[in-house]
PDB file of N, CA, C and O in Angstrom:
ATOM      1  N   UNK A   1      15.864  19.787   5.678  1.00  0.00           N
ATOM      2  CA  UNK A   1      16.370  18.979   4.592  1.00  0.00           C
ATOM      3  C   UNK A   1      15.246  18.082   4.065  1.00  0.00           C
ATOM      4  O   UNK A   1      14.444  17.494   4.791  1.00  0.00           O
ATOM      5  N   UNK A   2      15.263  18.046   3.005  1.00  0.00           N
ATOM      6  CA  UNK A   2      13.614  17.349   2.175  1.00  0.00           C
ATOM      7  C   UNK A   2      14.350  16.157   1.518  1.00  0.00           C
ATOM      8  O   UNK A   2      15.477  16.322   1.051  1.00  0.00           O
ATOM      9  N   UNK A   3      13.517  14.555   1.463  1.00  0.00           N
ATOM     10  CA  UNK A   3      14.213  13.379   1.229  1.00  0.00           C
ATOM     11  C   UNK A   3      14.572  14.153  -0.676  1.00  0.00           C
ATOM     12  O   UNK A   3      13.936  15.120  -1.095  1.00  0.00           O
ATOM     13  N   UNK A   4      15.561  13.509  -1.420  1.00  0.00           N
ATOM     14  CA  UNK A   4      15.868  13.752  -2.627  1.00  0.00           C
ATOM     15  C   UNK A   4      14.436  13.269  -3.734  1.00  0.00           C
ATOM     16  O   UNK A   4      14.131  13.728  -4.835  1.00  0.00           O
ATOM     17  N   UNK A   5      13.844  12.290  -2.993  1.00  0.00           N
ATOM     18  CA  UNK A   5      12.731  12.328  -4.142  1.00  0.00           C
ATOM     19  C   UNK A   5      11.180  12.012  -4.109  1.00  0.00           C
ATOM     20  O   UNK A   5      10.471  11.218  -4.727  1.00  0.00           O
ATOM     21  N   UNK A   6      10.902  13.149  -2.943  1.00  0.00           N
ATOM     22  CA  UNK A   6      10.133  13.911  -2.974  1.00  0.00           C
ATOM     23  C   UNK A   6       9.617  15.587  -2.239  1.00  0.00           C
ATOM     24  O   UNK A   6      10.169  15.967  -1.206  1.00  0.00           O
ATOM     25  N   UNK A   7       8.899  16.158  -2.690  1.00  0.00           N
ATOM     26  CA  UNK A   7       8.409  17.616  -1.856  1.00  0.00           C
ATOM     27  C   UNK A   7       6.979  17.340  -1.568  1.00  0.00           C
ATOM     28  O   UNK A   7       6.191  16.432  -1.838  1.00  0.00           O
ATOM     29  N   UNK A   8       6.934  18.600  -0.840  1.00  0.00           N
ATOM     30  CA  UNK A   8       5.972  18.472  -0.236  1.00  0.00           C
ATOM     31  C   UNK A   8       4.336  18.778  -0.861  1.00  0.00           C
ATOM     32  O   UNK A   8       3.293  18.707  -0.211  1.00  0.00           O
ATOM     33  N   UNK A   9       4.499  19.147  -2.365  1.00  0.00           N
ATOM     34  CA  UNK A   9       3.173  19.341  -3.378  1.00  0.00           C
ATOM     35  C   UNK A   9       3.353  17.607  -3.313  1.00  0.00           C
ATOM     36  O   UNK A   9       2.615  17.151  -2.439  1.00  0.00           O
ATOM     37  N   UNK A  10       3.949  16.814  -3.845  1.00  0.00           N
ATOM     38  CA  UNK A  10       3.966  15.296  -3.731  1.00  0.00           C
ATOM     39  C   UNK A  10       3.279  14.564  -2.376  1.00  0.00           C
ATOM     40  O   UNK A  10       2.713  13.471  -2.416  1.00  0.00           O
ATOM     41  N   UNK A  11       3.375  15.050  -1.667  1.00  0.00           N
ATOM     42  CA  UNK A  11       3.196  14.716  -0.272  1.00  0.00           C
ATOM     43  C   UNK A  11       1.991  14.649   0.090  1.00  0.00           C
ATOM     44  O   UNK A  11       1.375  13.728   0.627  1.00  0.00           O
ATOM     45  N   UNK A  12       1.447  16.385  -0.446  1.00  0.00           N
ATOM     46  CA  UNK A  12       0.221  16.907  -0.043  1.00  0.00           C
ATOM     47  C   UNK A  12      -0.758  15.845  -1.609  1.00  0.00           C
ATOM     48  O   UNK A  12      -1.699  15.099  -1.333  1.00  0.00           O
ATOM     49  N   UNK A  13      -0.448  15.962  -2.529  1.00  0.00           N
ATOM     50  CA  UNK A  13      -1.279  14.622  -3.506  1.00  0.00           C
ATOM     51  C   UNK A  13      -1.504  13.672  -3.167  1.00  0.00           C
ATOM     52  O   UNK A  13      -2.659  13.263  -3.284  1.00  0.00           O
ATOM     53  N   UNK A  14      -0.358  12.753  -2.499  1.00  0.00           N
ATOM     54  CA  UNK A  14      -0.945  11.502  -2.116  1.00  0.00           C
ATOM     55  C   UNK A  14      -1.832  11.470  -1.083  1.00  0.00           C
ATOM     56  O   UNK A  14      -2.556  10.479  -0.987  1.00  0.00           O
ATOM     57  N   UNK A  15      -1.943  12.564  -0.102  1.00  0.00           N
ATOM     58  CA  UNK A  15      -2.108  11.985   0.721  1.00  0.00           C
ATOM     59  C   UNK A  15      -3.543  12.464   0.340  1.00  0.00           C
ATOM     60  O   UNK A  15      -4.390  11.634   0.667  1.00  0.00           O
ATOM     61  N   UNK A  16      -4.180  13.878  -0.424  1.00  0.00           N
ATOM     62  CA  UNK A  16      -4.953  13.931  -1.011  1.00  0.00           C
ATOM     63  C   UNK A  16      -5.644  12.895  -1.970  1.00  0.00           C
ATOM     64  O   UNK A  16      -6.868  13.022  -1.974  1.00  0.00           O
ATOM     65  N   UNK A  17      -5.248  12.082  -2.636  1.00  0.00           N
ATOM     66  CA  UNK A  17      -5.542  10.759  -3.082  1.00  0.00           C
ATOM     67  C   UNK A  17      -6.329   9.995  -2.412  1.00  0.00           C
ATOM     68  O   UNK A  17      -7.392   9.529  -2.821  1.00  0.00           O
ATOM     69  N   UNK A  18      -5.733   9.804  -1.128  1.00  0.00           N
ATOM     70  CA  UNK A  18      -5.835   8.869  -0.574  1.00  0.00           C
ATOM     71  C   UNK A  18      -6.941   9.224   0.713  1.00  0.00           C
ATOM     72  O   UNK A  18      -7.543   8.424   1.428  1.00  0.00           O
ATOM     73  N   UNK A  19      -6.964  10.400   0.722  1.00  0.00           N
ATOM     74  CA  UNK A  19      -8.632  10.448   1.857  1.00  0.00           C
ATOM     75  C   UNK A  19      -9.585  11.025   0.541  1.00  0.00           C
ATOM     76  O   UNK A  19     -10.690  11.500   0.804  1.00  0.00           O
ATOM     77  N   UNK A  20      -9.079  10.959  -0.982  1.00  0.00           N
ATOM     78  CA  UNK A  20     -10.382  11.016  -1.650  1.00  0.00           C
ATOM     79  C   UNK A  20     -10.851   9.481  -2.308  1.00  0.00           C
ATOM     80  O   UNK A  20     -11.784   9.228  -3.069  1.00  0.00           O
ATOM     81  N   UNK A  21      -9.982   8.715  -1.795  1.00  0.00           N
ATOM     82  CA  UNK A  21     -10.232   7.179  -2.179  1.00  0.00           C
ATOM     83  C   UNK A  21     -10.142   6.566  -1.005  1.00  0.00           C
ATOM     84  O   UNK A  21      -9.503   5.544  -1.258  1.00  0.00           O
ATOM     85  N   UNK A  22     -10.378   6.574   0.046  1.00  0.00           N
ATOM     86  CA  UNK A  22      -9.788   5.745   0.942  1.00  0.00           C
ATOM     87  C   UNK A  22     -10.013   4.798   0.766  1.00  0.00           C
ATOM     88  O   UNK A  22      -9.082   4.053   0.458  1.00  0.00           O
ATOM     89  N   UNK A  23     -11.894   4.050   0.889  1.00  0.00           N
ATOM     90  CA  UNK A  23     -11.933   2.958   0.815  1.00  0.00           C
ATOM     91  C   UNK A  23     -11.530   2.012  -0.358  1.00  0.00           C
ATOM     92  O   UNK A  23     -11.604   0.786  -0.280  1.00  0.00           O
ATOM     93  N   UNK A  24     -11.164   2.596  -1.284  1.00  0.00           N
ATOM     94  CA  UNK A  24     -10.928   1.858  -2.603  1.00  0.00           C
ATOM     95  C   UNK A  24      -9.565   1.367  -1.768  1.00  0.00           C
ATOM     96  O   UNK A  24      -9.344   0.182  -1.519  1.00  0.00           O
ATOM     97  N   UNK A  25      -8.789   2.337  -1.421  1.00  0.00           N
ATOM     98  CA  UNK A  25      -7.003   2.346  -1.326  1.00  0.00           C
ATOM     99  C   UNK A  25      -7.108   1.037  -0.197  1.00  0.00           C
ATOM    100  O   UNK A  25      -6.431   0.028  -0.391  1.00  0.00           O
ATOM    101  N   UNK A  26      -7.841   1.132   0.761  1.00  0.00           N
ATOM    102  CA  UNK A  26      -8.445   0.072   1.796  1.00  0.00           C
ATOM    103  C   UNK A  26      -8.242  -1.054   1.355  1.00  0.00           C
ATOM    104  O   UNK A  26      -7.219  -1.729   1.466  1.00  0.00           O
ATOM    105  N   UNK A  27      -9.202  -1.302   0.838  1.00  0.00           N
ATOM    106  CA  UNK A  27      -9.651  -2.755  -0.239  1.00  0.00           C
ATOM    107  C   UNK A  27      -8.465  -3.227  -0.681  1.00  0.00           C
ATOM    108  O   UNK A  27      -7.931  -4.120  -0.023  1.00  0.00           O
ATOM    109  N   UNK A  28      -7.747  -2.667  -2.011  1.00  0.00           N
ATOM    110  CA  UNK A  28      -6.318  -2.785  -2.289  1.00  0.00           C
ATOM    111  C   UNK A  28      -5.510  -3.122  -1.403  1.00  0.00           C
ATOM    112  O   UNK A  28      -4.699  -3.991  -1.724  1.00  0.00           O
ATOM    113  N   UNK A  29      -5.467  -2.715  -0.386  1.00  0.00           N
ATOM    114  CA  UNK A  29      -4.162  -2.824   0.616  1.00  0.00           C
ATOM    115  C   UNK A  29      -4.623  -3.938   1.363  1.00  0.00           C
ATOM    116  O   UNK A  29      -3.767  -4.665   1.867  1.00  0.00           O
ATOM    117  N   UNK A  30      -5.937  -4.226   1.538  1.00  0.00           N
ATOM    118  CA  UNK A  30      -6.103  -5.359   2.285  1.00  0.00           C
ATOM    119  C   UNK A  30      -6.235  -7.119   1.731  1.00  0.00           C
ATOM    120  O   UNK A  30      -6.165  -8.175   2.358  1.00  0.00           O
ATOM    121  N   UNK A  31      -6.470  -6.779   0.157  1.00  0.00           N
ATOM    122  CA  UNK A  31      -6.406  -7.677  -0.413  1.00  0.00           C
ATOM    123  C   UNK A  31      -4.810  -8.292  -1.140  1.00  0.00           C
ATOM    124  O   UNK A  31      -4.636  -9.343  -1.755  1.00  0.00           O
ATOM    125  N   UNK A  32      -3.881  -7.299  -0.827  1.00  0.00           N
ATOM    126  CA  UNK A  32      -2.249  -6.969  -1.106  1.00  0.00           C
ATOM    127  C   UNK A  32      -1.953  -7.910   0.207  1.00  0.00           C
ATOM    128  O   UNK A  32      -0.941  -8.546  -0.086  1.00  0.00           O
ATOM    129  N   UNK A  33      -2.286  -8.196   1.218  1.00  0.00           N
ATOM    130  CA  UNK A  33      -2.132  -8.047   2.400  1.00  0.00           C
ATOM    131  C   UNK A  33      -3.050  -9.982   2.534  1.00  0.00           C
ATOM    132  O   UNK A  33      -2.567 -11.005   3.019  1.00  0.00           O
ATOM    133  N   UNK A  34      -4.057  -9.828   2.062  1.00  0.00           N
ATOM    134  CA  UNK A  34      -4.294 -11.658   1.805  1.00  0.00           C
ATOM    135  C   UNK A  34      -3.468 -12.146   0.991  1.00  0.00           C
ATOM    136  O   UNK A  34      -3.261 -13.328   1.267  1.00  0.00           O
ATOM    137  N   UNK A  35      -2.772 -11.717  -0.076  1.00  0.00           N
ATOM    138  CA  UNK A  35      -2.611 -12.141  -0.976  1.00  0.00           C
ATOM    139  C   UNK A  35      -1.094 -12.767  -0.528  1.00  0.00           C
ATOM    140  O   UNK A  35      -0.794 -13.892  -0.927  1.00  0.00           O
ATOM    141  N   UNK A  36      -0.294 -12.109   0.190  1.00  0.00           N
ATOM    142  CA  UNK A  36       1.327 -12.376   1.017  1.00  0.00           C
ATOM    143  C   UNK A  36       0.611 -13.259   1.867  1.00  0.00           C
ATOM    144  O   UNK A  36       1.211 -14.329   1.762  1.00  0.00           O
ATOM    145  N   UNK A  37      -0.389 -13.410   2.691  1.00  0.00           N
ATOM    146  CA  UNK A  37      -0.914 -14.523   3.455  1.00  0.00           C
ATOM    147  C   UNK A  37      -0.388 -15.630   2.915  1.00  0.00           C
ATOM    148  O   UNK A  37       0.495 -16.390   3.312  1.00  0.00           O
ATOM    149  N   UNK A  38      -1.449 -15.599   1.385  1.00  0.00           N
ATOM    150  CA  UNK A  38      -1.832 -16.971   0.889  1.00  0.00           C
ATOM    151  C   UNK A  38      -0.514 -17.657   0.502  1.00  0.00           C
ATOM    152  O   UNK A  38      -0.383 -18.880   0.535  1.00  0.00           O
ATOM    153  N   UNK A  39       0.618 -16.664   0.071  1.00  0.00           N
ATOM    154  CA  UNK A  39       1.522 -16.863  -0.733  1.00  0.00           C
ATOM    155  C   UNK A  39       2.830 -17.204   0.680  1.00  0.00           C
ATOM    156  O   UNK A  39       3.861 -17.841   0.467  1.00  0.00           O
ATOM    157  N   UNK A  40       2.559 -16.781   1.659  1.00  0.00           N
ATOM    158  CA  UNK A  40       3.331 -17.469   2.630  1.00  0.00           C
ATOM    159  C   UNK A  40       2.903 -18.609   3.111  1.00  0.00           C
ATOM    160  O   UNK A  40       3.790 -19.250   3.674  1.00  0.00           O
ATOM    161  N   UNK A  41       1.666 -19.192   3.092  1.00  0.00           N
ATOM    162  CA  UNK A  41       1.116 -20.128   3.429  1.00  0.00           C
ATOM    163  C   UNK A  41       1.486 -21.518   2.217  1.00  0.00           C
ATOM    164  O   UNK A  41       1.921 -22.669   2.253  1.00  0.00           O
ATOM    165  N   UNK A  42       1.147 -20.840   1.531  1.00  0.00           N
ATOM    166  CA  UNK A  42       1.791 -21.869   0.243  1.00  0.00           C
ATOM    167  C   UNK A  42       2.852 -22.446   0.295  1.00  0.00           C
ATOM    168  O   UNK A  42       2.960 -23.672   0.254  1.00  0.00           O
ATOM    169  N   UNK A  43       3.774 -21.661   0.391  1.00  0.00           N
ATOM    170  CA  UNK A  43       5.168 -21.566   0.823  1.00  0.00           C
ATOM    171  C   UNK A  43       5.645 -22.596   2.033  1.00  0.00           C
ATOM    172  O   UNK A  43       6.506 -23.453   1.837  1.00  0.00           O
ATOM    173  N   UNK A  44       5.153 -22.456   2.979  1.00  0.00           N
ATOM    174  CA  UNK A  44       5.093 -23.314   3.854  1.00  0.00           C
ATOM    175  C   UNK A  44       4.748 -24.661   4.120  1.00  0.00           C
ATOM    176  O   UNK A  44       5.269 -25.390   4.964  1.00  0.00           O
ATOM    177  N   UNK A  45       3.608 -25.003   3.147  1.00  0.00           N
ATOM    178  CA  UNK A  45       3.241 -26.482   2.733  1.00  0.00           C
ATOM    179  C   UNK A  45       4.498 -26.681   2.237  1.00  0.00           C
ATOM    180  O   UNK A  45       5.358 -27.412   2.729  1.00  0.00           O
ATOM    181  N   UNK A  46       4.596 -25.920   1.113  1.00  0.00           N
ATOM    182  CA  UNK A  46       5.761 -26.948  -0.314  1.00  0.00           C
ATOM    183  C   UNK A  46       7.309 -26.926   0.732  1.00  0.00           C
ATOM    184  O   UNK A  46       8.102 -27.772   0.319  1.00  0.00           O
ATOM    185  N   UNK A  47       7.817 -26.162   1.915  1.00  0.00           N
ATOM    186  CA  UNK A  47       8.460 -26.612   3.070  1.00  0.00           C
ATOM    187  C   UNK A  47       8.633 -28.138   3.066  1.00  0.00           C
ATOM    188  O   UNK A  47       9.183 -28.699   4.013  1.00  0.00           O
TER     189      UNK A  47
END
């Protein structure tokens, strides 16, 4: 049974994407990833 929205040509792209970008996708995700830091931290002062 395959989830309703996606197959496996979808599957095989991203993931193709993503070891032909990794480090870009890296960067992104890690700066996605400071960015909920900063924004929980913020959050927590104005607490």
């Amino acid at each position: 049974m395959q989830p309703e929205n996606s197959n496996l040509a979808q599957v095989y792209a991203a993931l193709a994407y993503y070891y032909a970008n990794q480090a870009e996708v890296e960067t992104l995700l890690a700066e996605e990833v400071a960015e909920y830091a900063r924004l929980v931290a913020e959050q927590a002062v104005g607490s």
